[in-house]
N, C-alpha and C positions, 0 to 999 in steps of 0.2 A: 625617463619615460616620455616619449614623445607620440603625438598623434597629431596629424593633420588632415582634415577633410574627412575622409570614407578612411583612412589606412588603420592599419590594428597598432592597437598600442604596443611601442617594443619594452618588455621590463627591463629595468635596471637592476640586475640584481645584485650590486654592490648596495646601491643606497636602497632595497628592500633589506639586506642583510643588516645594513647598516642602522635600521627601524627596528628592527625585530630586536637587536642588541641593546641597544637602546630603551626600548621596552621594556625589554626582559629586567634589566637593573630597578623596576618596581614592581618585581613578582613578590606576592606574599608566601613562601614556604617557610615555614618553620618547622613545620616535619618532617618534608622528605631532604630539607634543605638541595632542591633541583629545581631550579627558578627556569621560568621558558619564556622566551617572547614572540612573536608573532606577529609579520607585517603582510600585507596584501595590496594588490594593484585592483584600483575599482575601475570598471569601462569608461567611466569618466576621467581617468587621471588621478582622482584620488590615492595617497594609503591611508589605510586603515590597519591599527596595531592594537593586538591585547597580550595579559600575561596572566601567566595561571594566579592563583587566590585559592591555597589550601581554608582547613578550615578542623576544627579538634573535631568533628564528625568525618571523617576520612571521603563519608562517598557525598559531601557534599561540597566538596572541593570545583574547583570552577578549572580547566584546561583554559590557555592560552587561547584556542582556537577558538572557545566559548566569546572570550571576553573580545576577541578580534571580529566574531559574529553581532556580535551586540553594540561595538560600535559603528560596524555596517549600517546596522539599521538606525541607529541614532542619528547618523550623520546624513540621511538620505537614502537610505537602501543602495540598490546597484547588485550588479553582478561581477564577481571576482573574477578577475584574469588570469594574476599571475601569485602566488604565495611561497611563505620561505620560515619558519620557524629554527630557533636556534636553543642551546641547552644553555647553561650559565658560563658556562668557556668560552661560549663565545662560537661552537660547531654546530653547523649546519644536522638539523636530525628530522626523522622521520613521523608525522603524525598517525597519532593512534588509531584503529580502525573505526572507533567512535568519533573521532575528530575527523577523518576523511568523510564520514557518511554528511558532519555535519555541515563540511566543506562545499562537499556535493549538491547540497541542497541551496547555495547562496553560489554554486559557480558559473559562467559561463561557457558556453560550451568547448572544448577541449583546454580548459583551465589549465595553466602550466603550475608544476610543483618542485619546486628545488629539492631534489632528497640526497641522502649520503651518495648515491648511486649515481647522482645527476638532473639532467633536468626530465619532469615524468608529466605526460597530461592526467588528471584526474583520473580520466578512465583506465590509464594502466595500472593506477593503482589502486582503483577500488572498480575492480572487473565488473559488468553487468550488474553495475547500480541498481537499485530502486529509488527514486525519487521523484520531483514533482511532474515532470512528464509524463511517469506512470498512472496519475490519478487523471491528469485532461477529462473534462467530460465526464466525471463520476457524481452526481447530487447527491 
């Protein structure tokens, strides 16, 4: 990931892929036994990774994308550039439609997404968003 001056950061997406694997090898499933990891480019340079965390209550299981949100803000906030999630083989896969919204709401703008397809900006893949944009100016 490189940036200098005004220029946009280019991702790496070997060493995001390489995060997210990485990650993923401390997912908690004992249910569905399908561990995911989760890496991200922050505008600053940073990544940021999380991994899912089942739980014997099914819907209160925590998504990769969850725990990779939550270290965002841990670590300073930022807005996300670039993302890349992967399943426990180690292949590149697609996040859920709840995981894209929640994407949406911490990205910047035309966010790039590694998916099985390629590489996708935010909005092709979660069309005519709603998010914080939508509320500006609402008390």
């Amino acid at each position: 990931m490189t940036a200098t001056g005004t220029e946009a950061l280019e991702p790496d997406w070997a060493t995001l892929r390489e995060a997210a694997r990485d990650i993923m090898t401390k997912a908690y499933a004992p249910y569905s036994n399908y561990s995911v990891g989760a890496a991200a480019l922050v505008e600053d340079g940073r990544i940021v990774v999380g991994c899912n965390v089942e739980n014997a209550s099914y819907g209160v299981g925590l998504c990769a994308e969850c725990g990779l949100v939550s270290a965002l803000q841990a670590s300073g906030g930022g807005k996300l550039v670039a993302f890349t999630c992967c399943n426990g083989d180690g292949d590149v896969i697609m996040p859920c439609g709840r995981c894209r919204q929640l994407l949406y709401e911490f990205s910047a703008p035309g966010m790039l997404l590694e998916t099985v397809s390629g590489i996708r900006t935010i909005d092709q893949v979660l069309p005519d968003a709603f998010g914080p944009r939508d509320l500006e100016g609402i008390k």
